[in-house]
N, C-alpha and C positions, 0 to 999 in steps of 0.2 A: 447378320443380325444386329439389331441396333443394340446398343448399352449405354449405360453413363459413361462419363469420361471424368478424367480427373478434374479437370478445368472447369465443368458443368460446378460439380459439387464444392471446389474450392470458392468457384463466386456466389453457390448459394450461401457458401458457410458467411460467407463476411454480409451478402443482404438480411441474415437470419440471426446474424449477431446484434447490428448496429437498428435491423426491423425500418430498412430505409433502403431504398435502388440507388439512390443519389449519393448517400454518404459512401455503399457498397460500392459503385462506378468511379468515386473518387480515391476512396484506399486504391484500387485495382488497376488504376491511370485507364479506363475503359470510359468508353459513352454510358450515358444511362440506358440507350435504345439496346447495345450489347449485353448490359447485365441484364436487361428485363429480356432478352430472347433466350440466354443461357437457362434462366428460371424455367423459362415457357418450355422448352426443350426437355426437361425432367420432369414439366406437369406432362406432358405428352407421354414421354415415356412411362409414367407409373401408370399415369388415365387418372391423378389426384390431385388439385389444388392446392398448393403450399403454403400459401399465402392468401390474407385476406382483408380489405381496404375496410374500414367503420368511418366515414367521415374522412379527417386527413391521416389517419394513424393507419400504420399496419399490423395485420398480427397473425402468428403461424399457428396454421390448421394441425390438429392430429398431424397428419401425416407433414404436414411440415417441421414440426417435433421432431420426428424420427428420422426425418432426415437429413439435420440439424445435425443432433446427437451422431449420427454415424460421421457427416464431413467435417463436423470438429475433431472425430478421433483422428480422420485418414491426414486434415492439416496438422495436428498435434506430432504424426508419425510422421510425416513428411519434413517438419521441423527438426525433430528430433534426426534423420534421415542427414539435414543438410549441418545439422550440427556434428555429428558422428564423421562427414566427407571433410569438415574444414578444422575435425581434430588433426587429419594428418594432415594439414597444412600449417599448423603451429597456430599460436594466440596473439601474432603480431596483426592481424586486422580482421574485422569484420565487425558485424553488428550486435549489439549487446543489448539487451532488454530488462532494464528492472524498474520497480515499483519501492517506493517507499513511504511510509505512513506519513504524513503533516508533522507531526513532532517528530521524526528524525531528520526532516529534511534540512536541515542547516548542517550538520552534523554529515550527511549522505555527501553532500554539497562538497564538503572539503576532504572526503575520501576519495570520488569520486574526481576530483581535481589530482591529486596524488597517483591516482590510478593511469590516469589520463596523461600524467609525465614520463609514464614508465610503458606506456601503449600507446603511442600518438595517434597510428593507426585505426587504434578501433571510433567505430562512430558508435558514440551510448544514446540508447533513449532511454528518458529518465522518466517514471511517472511518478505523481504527488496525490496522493487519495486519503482517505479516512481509515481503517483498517476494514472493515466490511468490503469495499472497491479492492484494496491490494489480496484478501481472498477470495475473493469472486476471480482477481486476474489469475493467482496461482489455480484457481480450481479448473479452469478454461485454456489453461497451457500457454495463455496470452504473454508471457514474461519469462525469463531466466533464471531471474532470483527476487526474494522481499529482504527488505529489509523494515523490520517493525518489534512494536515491543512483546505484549502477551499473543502467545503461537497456541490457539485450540489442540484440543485432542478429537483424533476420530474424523480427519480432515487427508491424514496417509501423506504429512508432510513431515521432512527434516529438517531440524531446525539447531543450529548453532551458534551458542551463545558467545558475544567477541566485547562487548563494551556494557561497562556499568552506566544507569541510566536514572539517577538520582531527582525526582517529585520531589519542590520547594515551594511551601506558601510565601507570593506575592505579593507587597504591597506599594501603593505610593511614597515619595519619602517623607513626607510628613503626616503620617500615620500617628495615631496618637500612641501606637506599641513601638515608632521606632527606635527607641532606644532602652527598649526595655532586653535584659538579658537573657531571661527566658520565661516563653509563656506557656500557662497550662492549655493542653489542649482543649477542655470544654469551653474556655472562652471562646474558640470559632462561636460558638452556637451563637454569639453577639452578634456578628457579622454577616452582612450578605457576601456572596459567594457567587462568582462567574464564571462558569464552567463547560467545557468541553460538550458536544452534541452527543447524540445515544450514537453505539456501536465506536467510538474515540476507546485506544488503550487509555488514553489517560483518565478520561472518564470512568471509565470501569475500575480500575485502580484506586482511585477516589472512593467511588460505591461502597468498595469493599474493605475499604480502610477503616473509612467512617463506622459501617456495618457492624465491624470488627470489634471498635469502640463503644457502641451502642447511643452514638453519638449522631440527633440533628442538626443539619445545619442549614441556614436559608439560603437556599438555590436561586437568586433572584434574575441570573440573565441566562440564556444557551449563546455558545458562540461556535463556529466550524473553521476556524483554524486559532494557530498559538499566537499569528501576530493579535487577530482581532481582540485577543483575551487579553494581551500586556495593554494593547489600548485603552481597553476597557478598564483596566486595575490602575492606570498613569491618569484616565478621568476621573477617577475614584467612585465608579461603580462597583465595587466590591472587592476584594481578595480574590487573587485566585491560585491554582497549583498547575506546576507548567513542568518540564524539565529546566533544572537546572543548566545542561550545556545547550539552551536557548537563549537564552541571557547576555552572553557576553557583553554586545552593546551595550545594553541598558543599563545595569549595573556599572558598567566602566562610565557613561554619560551620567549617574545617576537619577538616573528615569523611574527604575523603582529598585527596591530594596526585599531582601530576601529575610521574614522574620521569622527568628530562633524559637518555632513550636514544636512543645512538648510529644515525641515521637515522629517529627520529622527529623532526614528525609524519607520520603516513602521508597523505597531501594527496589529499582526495577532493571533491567539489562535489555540493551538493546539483543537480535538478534538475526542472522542471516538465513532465510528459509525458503525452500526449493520442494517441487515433487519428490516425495521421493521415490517414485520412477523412471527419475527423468534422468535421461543422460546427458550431464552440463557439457554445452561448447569449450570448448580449449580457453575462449574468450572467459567464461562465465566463471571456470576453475581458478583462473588465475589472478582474478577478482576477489573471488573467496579464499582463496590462500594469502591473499593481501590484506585482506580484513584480518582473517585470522594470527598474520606476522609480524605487522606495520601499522595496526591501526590504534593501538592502545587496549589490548586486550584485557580482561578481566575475568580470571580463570576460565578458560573456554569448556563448555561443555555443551553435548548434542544428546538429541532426544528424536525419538523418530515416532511419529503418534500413525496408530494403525490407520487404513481407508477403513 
């Protein structure tokens, strides 16, 4: 009797992911003629089309949904599977997967170097996204761990907190407030302001501060990452609010300066956050126990927000 096989549905999962045979056959080191007959092979077997071309775009039918949805669980447990075989082979090699937000990446950067002194072995892949991208990878089983700032509720992730993560308005050094001692915060409302894209923690942090204040203020540029925003604020395009331990350079070159307003800093903590269903690799634990021992922690605390 014929049936799927695993191999069928693991190369549908990656055509159904990426919604391409091409980028699918290149994750997979397969031809493109091999992924497109594995697909053909499970349209035959249901008698349903998975897939469907509009011009040059692909896009999945019903029944390509569903079966989607199931070969992302069976790769999700077969991960999990190959991570549970290489816990009893110890945390000295293998592959590591995390994502971390744009504003921690500097910060990820040189833990991650640290990490890396103490496990030569393992090979990491590092991914850099906006926070929306690093839950989309946690929600898809795509990654080991996040590292990022505000963790949703109602997502069925655990998340613990390892490093403070201190919001500082920005400015040029010749700011006409650079040398003032301290300024009230309604005078933002003077100022334009350059700010992180929608779905950024920093942005939303922002929102809500402002919010909070009942305070506007003029939003004059969007930018999608922290360098493009110190550029922007060293042009003198506006002020803007970034983390603090991004800065380094600039502040040491004097590139720009960080000015003393009223109710900053806005106090935010970075965070380490994983399924929590998920049973971490040997690799993954020992990662998070090095954040949580070696990395400059900041009272740790964990929260685990229901699915």
């Amino acid at each position: 009797m014929r049936r799927l096989t695993m191999r069928q549905l693991v190369v549908f999962e990656a055509v159904a992911r990426h919604l391409s045979f091409s980028k699918a056959a290149l994750e997979l080191h397969l031809s493109q003629p091999a992924v497109s007959m594995q697909v053909r092979q499970i349209e035959s077997f249901i008698g349903l089309p998975l897939t469907e071309q509009v011009g040059k775009k692909i896009f999945l039918t019903e029944a390509g949904r569903i079966v989607f949805h199931a070969s992302n669980n069976i790769a999700a447990q077969l991960n999990d599977l190959g991570h549970a075989l290489t816990r009893l082979k110890g945390a000295e090699e293998g592959l590591f997967r995390i994502a971390v937000t744009s504003t921690v990446n500097a910060v990820a950067t040189d833990i991650l170097a640290g990490f890396r002194g103490e496990h030569p072995k393992v090979s990491i892949h590092l991914q850099v996204s906006n926070r929306a991208e690093v839950l989309a990878l946690l929600a898809e089983n795509q990654i080991d761990l996040a590292i990022m700032g505000q963790v949703p509720e109602g997502l069925g992730l655990t998340a613990t907190r390892f490093m403070a993560n201190p919001l500082v308005v920005i400015a040029p050094p010749d700011h006409r407030w650079a040398q003032r001692i301290t300024i009230p915060i309604h005078a933002l409302a003077e100022e334009p302001f350059v700010e992180r894209e929608e779905g950024s923690g920093t942005q939303g942090a922002m929102e809500r501060f402002f919010a909070a204040k009942h305070l506007n203020i003029n939003r004059s540029m969007v930018m999608t990452s922290n360098e493009a925003i110190k550029m922007a604020v060293q042009a003198k395009l506006g002020l803007g609010i970034i983390s603090q331990q991004t800065l380094e350079m600039e502040l040491m070159l004097n590139r720009l300066i960080v000015l003393p307003v009223e109710g900053f800093p806005i106090m935010r903590h970075w965070y380490v956050v994983h399924r929590a269903n998920k049973l971490l690799s040997p690799i993954a634990q020992a990662f998070k126990d090095f954040l949580l021992t070696r990395a400059t922690p900041s009272e740790p605390a964990s929260l685990t927000s229901p699915a």
